[in-house]
N, CA, C, O and CB atoms as a CASP TS submission, in Angstrom:
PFRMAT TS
TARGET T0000
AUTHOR 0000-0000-0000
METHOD Language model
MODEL 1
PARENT N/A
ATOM      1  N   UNK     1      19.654 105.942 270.270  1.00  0.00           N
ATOM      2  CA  UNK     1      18.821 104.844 270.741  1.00  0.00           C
ATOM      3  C   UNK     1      18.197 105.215 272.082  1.00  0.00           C
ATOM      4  O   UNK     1      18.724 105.958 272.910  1.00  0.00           O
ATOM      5  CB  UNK     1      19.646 103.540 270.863  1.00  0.00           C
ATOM      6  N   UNK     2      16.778 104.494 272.226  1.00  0.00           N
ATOM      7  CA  UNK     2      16.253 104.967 273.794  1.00  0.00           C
ATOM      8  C   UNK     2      15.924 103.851 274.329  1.00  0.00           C
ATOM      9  O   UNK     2      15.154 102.975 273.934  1.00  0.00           O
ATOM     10  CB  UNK     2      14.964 105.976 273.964  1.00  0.00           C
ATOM     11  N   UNK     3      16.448 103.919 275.096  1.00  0.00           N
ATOM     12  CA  UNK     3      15.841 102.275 276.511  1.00  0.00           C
ATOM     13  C   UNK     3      14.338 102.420 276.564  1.00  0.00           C
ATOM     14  O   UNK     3      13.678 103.451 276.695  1.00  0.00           O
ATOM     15  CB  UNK     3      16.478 102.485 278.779  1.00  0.00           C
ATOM     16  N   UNK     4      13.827 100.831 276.398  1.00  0.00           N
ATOM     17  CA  UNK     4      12.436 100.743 276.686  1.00  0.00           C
ATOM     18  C   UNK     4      12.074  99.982 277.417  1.00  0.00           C
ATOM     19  O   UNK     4      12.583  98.864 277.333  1.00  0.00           O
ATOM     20  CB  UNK     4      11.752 100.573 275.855  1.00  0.00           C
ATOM     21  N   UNK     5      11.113 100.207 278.388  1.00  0.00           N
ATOM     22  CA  UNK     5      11.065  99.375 279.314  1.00  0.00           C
ATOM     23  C   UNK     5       9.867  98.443 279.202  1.00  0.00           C
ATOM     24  O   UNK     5       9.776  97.299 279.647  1.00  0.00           O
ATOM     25  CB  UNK     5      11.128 100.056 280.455  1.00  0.00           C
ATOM     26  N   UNK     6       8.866  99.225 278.449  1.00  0.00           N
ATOM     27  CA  UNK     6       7.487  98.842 277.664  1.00  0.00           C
ATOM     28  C   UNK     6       7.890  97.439 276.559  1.00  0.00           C
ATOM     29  O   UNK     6       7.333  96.341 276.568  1.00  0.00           O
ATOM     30  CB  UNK     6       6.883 100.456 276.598  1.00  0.00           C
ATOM     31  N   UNK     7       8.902  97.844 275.746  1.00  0.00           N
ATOM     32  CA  UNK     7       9.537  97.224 274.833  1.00  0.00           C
ATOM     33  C   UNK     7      10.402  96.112 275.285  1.00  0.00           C
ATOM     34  O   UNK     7      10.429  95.140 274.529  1.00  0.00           O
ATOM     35  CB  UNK     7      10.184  98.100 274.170  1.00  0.00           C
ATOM     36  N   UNK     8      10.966  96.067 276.138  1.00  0.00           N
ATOM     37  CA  UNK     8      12.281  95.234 277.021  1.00  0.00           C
ATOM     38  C   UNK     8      13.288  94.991 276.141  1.00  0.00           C
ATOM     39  O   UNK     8      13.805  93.902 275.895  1.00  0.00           O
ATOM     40  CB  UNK     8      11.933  93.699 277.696  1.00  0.00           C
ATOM     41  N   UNK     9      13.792  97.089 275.227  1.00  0.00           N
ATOM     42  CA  UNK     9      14.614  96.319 274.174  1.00  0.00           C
ATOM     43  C   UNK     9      15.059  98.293 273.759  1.00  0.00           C
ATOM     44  O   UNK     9      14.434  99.344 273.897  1.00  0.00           O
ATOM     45  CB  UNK     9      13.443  94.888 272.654  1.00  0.00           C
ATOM     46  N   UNK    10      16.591  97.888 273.168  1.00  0.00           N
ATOM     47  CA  UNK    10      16.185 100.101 273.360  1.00  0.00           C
ATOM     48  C   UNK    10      16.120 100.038 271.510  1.00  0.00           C
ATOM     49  O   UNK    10      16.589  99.259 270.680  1.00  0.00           O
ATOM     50  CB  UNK    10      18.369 101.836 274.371  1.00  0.00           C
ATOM     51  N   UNK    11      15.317 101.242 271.432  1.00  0.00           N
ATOM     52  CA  UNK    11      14.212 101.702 270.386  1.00  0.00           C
ATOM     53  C   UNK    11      15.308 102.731 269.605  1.00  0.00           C
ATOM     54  O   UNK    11      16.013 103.625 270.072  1.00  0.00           O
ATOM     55  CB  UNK    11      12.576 102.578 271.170  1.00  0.00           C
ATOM     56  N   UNK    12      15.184 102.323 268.480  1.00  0.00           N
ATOM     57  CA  UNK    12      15.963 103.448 267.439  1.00  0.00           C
ATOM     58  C   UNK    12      15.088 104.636 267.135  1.00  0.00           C
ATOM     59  O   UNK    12      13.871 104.566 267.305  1.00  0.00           O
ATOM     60  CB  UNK    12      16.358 102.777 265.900  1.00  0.00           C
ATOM     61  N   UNK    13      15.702 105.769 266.671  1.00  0.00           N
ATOM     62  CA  UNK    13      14.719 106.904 266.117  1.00  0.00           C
ATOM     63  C   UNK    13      15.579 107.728 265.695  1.00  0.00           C
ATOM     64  O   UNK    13      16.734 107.664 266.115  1.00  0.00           O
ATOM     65  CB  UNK    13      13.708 107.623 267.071  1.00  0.00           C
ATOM     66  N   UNK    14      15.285 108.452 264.991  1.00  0.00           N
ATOM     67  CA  UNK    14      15.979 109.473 263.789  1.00  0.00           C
ATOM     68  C   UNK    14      16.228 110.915 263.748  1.00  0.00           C
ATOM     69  O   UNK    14      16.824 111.723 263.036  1.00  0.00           O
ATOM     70  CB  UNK    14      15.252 109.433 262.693  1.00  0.00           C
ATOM     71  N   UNK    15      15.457 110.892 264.911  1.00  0.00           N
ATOM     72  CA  UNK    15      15.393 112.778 265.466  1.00  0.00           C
ATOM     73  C   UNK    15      15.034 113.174 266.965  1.00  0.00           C
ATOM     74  O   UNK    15      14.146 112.626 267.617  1.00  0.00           O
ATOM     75  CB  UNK    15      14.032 113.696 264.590  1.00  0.00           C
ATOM     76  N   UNK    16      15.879 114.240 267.432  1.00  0.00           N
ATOM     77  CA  UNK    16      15.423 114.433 269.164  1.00  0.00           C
ATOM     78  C   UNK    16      14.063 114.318 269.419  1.00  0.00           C
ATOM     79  O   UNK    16      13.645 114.036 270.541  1.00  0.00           O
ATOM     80  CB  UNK    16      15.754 115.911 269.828  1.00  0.00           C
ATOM     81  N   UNK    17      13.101 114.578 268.147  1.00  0.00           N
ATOM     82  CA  UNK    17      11.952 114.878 268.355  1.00  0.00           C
ATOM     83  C   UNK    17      11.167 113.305 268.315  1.00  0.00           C
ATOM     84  O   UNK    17      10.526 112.848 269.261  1.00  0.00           O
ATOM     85  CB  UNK    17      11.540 116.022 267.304  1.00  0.00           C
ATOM     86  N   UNK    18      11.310 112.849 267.447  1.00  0.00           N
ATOM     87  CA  UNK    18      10.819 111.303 267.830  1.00  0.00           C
ATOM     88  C   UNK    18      11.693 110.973 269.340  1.00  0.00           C
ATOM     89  O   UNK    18      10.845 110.454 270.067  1.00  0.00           O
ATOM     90  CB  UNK    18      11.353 109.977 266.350  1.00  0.00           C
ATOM     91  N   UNK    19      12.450 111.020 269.777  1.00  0.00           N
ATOM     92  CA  UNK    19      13.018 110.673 271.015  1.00  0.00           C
ATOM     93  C   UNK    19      12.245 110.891 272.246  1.00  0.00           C
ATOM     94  O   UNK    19      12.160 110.279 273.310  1.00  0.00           O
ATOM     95  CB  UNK    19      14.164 111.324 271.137  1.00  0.00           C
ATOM     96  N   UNK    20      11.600 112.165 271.672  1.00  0.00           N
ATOM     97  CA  UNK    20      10.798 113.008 273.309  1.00  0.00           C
ATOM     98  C   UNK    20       9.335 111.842 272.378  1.00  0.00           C
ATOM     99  O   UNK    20       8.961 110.942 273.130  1.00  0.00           O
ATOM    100  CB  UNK    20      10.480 115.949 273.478  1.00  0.00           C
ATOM    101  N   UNK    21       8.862 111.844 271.458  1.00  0.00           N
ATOM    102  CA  UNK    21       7.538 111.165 271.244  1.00  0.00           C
ATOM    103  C   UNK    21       7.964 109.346 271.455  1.00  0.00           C
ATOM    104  O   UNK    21       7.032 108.626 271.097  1.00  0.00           O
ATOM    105  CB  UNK    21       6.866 111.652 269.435  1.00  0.00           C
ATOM    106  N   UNK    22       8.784 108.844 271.794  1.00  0.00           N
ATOM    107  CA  UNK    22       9.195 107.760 272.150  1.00  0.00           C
ATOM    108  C   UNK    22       9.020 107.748 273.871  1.00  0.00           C
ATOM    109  O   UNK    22       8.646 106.772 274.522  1.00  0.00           O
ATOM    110  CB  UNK    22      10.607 107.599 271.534  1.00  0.00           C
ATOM    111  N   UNK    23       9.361 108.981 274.375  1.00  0.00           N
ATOM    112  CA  UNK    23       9.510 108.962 275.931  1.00  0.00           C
ATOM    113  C   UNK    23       7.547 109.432 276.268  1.00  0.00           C
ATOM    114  O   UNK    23       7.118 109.202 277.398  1.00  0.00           O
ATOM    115  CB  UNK    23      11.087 110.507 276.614  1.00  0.00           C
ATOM    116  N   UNK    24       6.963 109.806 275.622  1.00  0.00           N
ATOM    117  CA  UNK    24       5.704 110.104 275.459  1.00  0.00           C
ATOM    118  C   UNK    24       5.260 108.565 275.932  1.00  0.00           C
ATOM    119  O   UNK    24       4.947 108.022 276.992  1.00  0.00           O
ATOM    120  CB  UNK    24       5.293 110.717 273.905  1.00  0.00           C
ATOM    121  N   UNK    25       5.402 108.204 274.629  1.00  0.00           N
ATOM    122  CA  UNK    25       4.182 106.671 274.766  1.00  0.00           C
ATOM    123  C   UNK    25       5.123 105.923 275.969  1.00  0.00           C
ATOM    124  O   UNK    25       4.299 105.173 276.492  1.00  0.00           O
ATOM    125  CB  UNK    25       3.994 105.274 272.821  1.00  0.00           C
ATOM    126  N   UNK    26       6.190 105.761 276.561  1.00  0.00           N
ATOM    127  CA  UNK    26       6.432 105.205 277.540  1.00  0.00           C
ATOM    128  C   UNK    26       5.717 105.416 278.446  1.00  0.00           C
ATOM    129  O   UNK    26       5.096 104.535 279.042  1.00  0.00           O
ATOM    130  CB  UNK    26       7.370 105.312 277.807  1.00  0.00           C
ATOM    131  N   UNK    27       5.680 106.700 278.721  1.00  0.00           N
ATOM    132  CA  UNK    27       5.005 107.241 279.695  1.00  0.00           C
ATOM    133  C   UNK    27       3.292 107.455 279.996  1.00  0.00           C
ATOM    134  O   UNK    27       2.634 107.892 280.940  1.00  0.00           O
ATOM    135  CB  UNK    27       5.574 108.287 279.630  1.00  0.00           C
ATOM    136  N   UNK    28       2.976 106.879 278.615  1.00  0.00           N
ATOM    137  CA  UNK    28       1.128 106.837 278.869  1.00  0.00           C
ATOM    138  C   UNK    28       1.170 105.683 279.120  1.00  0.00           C
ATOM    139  O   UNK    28       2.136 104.981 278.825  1.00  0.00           O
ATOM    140  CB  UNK    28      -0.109 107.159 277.635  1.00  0.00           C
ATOM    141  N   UNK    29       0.128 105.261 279.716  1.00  0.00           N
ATOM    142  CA  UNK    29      -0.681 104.238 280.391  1.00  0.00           C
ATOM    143  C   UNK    29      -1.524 103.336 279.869  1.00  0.00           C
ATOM    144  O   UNK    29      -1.738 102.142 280.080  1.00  0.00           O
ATOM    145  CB  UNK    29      -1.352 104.723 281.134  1.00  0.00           C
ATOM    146  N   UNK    30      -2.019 104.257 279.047  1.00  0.00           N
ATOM    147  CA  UNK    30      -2.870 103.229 277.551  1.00  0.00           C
ATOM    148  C   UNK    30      -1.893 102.737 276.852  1.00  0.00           C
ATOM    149  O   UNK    30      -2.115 101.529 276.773  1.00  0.00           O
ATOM    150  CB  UNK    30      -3.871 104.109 276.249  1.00  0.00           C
ATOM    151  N   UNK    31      -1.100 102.953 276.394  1.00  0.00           N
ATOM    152  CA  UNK    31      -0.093 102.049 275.259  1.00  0.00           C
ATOM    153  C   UNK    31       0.465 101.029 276.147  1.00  0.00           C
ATOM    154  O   UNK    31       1.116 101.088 277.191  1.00  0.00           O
ATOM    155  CB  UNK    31       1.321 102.976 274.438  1.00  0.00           C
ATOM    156  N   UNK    32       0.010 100.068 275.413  1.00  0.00           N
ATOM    157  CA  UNK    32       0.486  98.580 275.908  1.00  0.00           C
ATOM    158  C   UNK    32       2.184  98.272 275.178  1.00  0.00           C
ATOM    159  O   UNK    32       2.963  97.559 275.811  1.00  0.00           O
ATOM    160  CB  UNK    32      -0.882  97.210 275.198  1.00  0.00           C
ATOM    161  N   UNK    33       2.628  98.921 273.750  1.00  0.00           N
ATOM    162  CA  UNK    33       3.874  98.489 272.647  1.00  0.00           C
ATOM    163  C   UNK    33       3.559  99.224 271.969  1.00  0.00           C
ATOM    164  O   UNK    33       2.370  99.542 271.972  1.00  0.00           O
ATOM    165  CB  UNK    33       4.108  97.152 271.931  1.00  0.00           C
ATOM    166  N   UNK    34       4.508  99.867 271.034  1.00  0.00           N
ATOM    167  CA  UNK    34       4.805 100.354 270.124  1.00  0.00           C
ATOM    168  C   UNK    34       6.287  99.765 269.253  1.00  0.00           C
ATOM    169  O   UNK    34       7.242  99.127 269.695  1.00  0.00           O
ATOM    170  CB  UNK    34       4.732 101.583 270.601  1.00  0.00           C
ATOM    171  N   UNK    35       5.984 100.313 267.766  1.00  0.00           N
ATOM    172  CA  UNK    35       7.629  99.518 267.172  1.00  0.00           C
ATOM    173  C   UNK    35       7.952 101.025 266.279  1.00  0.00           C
ATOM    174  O   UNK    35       7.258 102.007 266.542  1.00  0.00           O
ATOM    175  CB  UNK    35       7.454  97.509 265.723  1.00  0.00           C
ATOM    176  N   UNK    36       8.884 101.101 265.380  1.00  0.00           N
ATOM    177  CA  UNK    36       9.466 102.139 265.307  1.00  0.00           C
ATOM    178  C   UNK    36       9.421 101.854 263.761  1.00  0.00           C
ATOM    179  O   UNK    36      10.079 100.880 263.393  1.00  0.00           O
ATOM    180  CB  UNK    36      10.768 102.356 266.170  1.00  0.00           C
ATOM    181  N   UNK    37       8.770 102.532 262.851  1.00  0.00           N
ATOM    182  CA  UNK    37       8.951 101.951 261.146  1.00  0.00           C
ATOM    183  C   UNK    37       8.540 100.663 261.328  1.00  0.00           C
ATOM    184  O   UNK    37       9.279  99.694 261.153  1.00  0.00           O
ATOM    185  CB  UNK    37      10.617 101.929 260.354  1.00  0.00           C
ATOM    186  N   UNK    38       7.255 100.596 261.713  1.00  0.00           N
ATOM    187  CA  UNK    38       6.840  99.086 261.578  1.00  0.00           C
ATOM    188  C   UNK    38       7.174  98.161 260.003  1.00  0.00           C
ATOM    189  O   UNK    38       7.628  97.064 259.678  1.00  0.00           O
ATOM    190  CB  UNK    38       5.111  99.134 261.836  1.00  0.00           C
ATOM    191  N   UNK    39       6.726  99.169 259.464  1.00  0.00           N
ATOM    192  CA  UNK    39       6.866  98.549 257.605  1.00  0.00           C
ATOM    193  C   UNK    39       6.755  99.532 256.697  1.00  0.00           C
ATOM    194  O   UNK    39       6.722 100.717 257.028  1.00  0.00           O
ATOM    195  CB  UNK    39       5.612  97.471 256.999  1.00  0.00           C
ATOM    196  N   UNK    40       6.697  99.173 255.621  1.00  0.00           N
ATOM    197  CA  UNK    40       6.925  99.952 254.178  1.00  0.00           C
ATOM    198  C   UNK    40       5.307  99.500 253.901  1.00  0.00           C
ATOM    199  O   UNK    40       4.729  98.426 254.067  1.00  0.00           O
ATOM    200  CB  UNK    40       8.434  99.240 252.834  1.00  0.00           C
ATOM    201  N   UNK    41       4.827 100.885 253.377  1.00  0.00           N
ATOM    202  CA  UNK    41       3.600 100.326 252.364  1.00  0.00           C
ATOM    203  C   UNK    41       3.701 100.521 251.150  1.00  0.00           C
ATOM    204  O   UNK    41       3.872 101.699 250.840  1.00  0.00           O
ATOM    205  CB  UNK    41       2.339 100.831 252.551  1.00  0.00           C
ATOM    206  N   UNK    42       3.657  99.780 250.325  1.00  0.00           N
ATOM    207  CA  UNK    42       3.676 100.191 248.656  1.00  0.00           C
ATOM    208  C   UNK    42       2.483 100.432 248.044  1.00  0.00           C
ATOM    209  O   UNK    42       1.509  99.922 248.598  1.00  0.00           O
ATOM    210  CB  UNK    42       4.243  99.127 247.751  1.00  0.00           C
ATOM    211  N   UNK    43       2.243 101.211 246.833  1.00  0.00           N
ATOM    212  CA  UNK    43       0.885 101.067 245.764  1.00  0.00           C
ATOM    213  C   UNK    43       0.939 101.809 244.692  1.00  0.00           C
ATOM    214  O   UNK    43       1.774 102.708 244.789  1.00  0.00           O
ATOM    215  CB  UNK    43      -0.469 101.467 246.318  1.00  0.00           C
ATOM    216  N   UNK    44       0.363 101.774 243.701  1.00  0.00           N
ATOM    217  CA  UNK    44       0.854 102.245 242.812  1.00  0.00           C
ATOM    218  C   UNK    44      -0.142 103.002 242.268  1.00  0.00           C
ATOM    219  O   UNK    44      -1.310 102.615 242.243  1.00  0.00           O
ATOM    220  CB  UNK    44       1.428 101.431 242.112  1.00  0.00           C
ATOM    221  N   UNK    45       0.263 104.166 241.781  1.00  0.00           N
ATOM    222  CA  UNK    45      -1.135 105.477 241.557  1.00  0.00           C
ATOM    223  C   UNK    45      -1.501 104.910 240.422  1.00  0.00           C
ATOM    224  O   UNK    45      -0.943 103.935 239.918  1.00  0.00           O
ATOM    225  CB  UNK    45      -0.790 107.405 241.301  1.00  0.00           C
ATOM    226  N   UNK    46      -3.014 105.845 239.716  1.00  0.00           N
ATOM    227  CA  UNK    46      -3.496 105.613 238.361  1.00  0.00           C
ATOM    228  C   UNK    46      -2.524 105.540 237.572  1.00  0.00           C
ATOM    229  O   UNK    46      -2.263 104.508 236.953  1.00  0.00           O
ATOM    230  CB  UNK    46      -4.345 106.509 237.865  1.00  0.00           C
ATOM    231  N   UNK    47      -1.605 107.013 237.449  1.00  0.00           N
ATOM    232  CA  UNK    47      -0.045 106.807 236.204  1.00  0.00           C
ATOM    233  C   UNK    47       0.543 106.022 236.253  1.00  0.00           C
ATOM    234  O   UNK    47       1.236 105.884 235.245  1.00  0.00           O
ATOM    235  CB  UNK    47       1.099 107.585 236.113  1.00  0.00           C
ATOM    236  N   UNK    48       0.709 105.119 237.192  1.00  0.00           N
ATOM    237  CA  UNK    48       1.566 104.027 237.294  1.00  0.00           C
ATOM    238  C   UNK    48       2.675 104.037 238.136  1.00  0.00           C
ATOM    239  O   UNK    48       3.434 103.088 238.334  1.00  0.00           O
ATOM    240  CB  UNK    48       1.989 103.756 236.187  1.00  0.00           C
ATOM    241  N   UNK    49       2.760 105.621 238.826  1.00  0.00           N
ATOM    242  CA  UNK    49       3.556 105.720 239.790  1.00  0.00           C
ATOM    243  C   UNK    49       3.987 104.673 240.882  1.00  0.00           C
ATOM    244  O   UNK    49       3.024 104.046 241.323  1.00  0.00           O
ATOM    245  CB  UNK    49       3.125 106.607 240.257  1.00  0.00           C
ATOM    246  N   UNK    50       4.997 104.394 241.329  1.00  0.00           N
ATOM    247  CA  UNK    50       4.968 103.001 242.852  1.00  0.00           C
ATOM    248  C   UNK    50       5.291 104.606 243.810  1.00  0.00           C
ATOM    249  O   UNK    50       6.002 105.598 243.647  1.00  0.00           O
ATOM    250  CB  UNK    50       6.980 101.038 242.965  1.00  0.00           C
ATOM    251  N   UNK    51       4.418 104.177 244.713  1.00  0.00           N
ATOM    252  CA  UNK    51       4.906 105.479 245.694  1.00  0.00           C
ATOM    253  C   UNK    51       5.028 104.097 247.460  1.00  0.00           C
ATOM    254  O   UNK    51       4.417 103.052 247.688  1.00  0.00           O
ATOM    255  CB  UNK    51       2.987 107.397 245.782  1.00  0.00           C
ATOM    256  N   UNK    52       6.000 104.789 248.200  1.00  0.00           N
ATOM    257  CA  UNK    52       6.366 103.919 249.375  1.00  0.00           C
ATOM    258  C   UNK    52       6.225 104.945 250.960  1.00  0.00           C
ATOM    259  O   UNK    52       6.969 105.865 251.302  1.00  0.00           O
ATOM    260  CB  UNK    52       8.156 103.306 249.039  1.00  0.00           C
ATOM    261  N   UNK    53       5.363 104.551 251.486  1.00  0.00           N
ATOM    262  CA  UNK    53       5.357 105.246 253.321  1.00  0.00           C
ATOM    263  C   UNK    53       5.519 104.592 253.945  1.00  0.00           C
ATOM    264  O   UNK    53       5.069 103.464 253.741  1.00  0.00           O
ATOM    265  CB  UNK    53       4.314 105.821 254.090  1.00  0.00           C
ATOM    266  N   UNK    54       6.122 104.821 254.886  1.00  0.00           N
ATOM    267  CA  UNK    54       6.743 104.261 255.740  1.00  0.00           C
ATOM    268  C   UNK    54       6.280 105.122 257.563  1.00  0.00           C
ATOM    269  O   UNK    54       6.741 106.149 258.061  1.00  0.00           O
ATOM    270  CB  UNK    54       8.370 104.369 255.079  1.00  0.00           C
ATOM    271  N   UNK    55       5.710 104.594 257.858  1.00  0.00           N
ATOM    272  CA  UNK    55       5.273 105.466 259.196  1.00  0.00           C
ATOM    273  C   UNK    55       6.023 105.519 260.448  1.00  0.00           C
ATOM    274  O   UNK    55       6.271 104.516 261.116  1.00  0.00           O
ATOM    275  CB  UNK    55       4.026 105.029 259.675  1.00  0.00           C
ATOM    276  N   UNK    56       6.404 106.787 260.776  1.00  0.00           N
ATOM    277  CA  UNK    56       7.036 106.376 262.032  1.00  0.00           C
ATOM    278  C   UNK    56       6.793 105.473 263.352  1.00  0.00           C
ATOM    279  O   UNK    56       7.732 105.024 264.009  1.00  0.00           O
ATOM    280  CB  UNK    56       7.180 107.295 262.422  1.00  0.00           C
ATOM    281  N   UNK    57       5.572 105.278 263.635  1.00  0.00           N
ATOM    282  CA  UNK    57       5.519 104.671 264.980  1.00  0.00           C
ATOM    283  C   UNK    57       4.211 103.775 264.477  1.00  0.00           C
ATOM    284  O   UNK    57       3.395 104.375 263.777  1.00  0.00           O
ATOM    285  CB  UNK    57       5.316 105.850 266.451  1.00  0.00           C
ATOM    286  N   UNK    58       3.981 102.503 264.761  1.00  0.00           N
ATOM    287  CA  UNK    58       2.925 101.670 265.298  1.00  0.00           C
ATOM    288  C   UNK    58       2.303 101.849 266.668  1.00  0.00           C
ATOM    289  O   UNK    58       3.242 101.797 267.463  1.00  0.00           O
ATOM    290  CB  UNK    58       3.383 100.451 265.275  1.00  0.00           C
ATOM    291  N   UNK    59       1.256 102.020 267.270  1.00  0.00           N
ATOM    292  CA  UNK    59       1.149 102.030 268.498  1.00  0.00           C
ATOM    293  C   UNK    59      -0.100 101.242 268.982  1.00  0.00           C
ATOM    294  O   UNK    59      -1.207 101.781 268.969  1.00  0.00           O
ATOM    295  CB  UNK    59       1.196 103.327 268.877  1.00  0.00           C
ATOM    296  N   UNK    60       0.103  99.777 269.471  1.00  0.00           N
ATOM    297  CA  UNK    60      -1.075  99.070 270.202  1.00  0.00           C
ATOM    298  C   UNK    60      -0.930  99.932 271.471  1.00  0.00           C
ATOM    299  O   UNK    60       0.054 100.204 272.158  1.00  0.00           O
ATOM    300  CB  UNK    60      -0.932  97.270 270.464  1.00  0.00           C
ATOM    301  N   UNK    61      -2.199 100.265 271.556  1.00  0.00           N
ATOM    302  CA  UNK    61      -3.414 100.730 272.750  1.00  0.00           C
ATOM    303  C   UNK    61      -3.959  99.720 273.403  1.00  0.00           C
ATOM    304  O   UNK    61      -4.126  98.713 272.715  1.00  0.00           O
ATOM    305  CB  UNK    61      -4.688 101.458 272.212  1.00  0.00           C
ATOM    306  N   UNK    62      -4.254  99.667 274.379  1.00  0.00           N
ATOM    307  CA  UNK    62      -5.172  98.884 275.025  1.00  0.00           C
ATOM    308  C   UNK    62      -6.488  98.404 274.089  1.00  0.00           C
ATOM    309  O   UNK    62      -6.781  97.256 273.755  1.00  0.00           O
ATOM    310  CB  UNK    62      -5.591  99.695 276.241  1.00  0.00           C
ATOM    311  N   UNK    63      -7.084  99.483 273.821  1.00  0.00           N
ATOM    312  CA  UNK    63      -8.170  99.596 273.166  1.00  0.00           C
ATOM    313  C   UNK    63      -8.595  99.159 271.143  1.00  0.00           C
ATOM    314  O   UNK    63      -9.605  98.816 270.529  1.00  0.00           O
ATOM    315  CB  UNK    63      -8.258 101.014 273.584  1.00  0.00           C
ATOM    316  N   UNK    64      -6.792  99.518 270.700  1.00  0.00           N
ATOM    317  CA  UNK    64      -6.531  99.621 269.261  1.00  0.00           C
ATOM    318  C   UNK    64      -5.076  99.799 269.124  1.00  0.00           C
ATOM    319  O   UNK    64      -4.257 100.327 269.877  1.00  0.00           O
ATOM    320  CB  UNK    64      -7.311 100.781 268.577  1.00  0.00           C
ATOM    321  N   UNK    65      -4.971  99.281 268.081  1.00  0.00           N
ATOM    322  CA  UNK    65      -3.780  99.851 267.299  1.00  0.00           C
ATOM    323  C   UNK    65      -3.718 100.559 266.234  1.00  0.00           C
ATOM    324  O   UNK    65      -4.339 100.169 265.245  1.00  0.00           O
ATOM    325  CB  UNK    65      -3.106  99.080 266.960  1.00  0.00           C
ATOM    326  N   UNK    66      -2.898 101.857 266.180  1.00  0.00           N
ATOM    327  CA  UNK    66      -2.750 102.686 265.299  1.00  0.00           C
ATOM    328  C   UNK    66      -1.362 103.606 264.539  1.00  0.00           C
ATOM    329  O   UNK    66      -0.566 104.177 265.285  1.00  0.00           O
ATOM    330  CB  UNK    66      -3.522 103.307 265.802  1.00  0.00           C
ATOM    331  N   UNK    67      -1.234 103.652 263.414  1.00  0.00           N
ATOM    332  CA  UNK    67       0.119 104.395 263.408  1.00  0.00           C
ATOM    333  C   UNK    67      -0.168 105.878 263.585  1.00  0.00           C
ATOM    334  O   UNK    67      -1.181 106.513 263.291  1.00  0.00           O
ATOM    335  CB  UNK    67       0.961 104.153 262.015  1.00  0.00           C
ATOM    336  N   UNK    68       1.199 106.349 264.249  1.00  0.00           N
ATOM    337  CA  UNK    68       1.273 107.591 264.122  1.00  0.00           C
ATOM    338  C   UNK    68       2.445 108.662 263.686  1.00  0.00           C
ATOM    339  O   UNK    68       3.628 108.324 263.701  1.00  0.00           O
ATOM    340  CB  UNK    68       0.918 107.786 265.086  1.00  0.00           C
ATOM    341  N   UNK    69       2.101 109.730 263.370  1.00  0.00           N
ATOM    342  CA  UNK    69       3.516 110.679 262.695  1.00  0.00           C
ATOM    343  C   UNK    69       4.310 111.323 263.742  1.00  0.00           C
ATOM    344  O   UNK    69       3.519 111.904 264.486  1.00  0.00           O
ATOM    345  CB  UNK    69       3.057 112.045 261.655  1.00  0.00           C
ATOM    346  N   UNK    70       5.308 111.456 264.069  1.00  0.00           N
ATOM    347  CA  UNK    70       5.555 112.411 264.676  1.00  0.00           C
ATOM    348  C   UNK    70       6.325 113.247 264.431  1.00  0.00           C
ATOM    349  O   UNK    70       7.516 112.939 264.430  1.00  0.00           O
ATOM    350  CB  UNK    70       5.712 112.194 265.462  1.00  0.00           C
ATOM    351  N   UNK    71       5.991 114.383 264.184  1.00  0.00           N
ATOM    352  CA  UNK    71       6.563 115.473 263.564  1.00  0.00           C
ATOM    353  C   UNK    71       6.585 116.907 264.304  1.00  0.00           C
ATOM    354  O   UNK    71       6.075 116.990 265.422  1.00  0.00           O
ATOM    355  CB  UNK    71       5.888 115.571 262.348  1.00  0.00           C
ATOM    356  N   UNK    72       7.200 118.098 263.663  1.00  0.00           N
ATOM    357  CA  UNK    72       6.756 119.615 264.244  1.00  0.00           C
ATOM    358  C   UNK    72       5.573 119.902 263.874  1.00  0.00           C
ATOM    359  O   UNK    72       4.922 119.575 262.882  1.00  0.00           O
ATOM    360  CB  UNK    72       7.569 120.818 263.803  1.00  0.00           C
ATOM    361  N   UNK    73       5.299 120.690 264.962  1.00  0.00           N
ATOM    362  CA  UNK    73       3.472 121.531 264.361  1.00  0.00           C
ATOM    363  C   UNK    73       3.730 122.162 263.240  1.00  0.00           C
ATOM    364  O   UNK    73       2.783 122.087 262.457  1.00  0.00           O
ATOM    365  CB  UNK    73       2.625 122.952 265.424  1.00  0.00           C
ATOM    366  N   UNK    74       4.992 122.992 262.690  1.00  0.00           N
ATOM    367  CA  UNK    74       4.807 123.652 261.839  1.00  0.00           C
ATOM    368  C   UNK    74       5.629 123.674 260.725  1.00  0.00           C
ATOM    369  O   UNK    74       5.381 124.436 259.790  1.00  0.00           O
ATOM    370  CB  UNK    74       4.676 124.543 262.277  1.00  0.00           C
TER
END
């Protein structure tokens, strides 16, 4: 778990690496909040497949809100 001060609440995450991209958006100036797995999206392909994503981070901006991945470059 990481203390947020943005959040006024400490933030779960699943890997050191979301941890350092959690201490990221604390630390910018444009992000007003972020939430962590905001939601599940469902839909279902032409075959009939149900496929489910789930995004790691929500992030309201000053400007917008957007999700984002955070992952390795490679």
């Amino acid at each position: 778990h990481h203390p947020s001060r943005k959040m006024g609440a400490t933030i779960s995450f699943e890997s050191l690496l979301e941890s350092d991209g959690i201490a990221v958006l604390e630390t910018d100036p444009d992000v007003v909040a972020y939430w962590t797995q905001p939601e599940t999206m469902t839909w279902r392909e032409p075959d009939g497949r149900v496929r489910r994503y789930t995004p790691d981070v929500l992030v309201q901006m000053r400007s917008r809100r957007e999700y984002r991945e955070i992952k390795p470059a490679t």
